[in-house]
N, C-alpha and C positions, 0 to 999 in steps of 0.2 A: 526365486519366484518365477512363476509363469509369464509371460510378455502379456501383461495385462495393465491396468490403469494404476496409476500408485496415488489415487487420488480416494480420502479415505468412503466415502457414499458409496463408492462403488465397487467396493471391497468389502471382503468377508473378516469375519475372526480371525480365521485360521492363516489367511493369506498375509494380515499384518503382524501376526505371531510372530510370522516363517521369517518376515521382515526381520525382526525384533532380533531373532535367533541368530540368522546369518551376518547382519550387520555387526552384532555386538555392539561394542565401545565406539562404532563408527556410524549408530544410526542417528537419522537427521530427520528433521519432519519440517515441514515450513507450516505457518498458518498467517494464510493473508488477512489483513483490515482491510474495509473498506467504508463505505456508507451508503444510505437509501436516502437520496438529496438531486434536487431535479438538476439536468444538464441544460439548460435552456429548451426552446420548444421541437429541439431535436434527435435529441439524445434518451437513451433511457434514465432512468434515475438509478438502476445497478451500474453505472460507465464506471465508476471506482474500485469496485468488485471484478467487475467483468474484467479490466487491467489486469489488475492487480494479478488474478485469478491464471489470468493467459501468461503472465512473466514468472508465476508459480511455475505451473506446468514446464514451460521451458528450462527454466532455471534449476528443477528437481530432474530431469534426465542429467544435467550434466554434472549433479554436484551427487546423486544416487540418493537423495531423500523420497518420503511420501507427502502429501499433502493434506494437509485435515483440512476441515469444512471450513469455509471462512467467518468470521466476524462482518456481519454486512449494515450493521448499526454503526455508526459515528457521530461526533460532535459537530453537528452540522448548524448549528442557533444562527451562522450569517445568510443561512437557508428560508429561515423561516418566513412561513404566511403563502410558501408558494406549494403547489401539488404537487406531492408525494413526498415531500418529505420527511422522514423519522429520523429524529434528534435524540440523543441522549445526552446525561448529564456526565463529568468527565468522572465522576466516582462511581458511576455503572460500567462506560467503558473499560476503566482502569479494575476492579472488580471482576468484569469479565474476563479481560487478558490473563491475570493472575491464575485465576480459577482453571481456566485452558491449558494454561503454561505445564500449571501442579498436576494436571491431570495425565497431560502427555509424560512428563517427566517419570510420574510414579509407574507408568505401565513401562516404561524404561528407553524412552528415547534421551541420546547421551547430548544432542544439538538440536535446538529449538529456535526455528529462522521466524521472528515476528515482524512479516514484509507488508508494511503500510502501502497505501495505494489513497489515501485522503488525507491532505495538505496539515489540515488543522489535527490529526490524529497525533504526530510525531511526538509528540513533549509529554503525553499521558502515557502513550506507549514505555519509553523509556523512562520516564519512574518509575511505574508499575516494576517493570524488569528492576529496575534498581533495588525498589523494596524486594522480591522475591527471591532473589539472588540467592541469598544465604540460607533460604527454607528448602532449597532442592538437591536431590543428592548427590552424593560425591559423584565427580567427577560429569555431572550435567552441567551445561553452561545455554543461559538463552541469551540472543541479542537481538535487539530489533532497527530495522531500517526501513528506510523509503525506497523503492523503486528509482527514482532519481537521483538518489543522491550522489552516488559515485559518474552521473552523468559528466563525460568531457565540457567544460565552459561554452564550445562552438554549439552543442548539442544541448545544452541546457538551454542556452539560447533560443536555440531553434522549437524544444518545446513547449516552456513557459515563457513568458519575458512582456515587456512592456510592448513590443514587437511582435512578437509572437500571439500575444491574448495568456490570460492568466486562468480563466477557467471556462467547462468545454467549449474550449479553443480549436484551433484549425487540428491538431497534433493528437486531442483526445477524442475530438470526430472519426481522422482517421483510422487511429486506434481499433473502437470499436466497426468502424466500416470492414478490418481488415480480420475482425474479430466472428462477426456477423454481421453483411449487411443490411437481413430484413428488420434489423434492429434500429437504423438510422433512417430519417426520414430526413432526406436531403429537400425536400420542396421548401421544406421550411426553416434550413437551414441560416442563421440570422449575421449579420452584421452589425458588431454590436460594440462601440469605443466610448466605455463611461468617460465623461466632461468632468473630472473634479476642476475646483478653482484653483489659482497659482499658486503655488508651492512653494514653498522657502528650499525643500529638500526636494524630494523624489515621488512619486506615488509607492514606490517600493518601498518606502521605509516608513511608508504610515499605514500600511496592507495591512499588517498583526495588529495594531494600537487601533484600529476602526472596524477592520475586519470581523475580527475576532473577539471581539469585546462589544459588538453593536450588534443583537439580533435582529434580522434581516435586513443586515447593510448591503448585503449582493443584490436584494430584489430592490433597494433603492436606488446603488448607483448603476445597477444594467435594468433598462428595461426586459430585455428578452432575459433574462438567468444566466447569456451568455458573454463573454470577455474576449470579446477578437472576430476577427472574418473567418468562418467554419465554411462559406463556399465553395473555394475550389480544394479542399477537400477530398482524398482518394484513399481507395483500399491499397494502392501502391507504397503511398506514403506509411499508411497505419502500419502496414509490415517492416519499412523500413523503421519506424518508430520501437516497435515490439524488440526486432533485432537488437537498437541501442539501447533499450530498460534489462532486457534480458542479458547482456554481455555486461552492463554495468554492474548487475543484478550479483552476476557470479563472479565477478572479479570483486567485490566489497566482499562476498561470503569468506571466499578465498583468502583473501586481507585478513581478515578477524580471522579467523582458522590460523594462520600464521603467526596475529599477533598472540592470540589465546599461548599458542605454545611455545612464544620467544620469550614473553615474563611468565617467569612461572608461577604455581599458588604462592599464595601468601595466607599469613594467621590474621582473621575477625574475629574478638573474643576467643581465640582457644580454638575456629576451627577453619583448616587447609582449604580452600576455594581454590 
């Protein structure tokens, strides 16, 4: 291929053909989730995407895949009642995934990276892939992950955490600052540590069981949309942030590529996976 963009919008037929051709059995595409869900009153409502999207890019130079368009719809319901957000329901999501998956699959990419970039996505993603598994062809394999997940503990730390802010936090400010900063509006950048009452446990361990099961619990327990101090806030940091999602990023891929070919297929009903 020509040193041109391996991201698919801005690619021709013929160019991801040429892809198809040369890679063979070693072609790879990622397709990021994300959602359209407000960042408090500083942030854009794409910061999920727009991640996600920059640790694609990164992450497809080093591993030689293309990128398809993203999924920029999510299950956002602990979103809801505040501006701009578009919520789907998780059998739209999961439906879409699928649809995307079967589609890359059949034009014949052999590894299909489904790299989440919004929190609540993870569990819908992976059924989805679960179910679809066995309808794609020999020798295709999809898996999906989160951007964070392979993060070192000091580093997960540092970008979610009780400490840190849970959502656009100081870490996902950055991010996008380092990303685009006409896209952040620091004046308005908030200070923002929801009060729940005492706790027998954690606040961490009651996040999913309120969070995610209460439409618009985020707009009750933050005033501004946001989870943490976003103030001091830098494009220095967002890059250093991008570096550790994106080495996480490709060291998980790498992982699963290894695991994929250390056990090998096995029989479902009668057929080789």
């Amino acid at each position: 291929m020509k040193n041109r963009s391996v991201f698919f919008p801005e690619m021709n037929r013929s160019e991801i053909e040429e892809y198809l051709r040369s890679a063979a059995d070693n072609s790879k595409v990622i397709l990021p989730v994300g959602s359209t869900e407000q960042h408090g009153p500083h942030l854009p409502v794409s910061t999920d995407a727009l991640i996600g999207m920059e640790v694609a890019r990164r992450a497809a130079k080093e591993i030689g895949a293309l990128i398809a368009p993203p999924i920029v719809f999510g299950l956002s319901d602990d979103h809801r009642s505040a501006g701009g957000v578009i919520s789907v329901k998780m059998s739209t999501l999961s439906t879409l995934v699928k649809d995307v998956v079967r589609s890359l699959a059949e034009q014949g990419f052999r590894e299909i990276i489904v790299l989440n970039g919004h929190y609540s996505n993870a569990w819908t993603i992976l059924h989805s892939l679960n179910e679809i598994q066995l309808e794609l062809p020999r020798g295709t394999v999809a898996f999906g992950m989160s951007y964070w997940d392979a993060l070192p503990p000091d580093q997960s730390q540092a970008f979610i955490s009780l400490d840190a802010g849970v959502h656009a936090n100081h870490a996902e400010t950055a991010a996008v600052l380092a990303i685009d900063s006409d896209l952040v509006d620091m004046k308005r950048a908030p200070i923002d540590w929801p009060e729940f009452p005492k706790l027998r446990t954690s606040v961490l361990t009651i996040l999913n069981s309120y969070c995610l099961t209460r439409p618009g619990s985020l707009a009750i327990a933050c005033k501004t949309g946001s989870w943490g101090d976003t103030t001091k806030a830098t494009a220095e940091d967002g890059r250093k942030y991008l570096d550790w999602f994106s080495k996480a990023t490709v060291n998980m891929i790498r992982d699963l590529e290894d695991t994929y070919r250390h056990f090998p297929g096995y029989q479902v009903k009668g057929r080789d996976i």
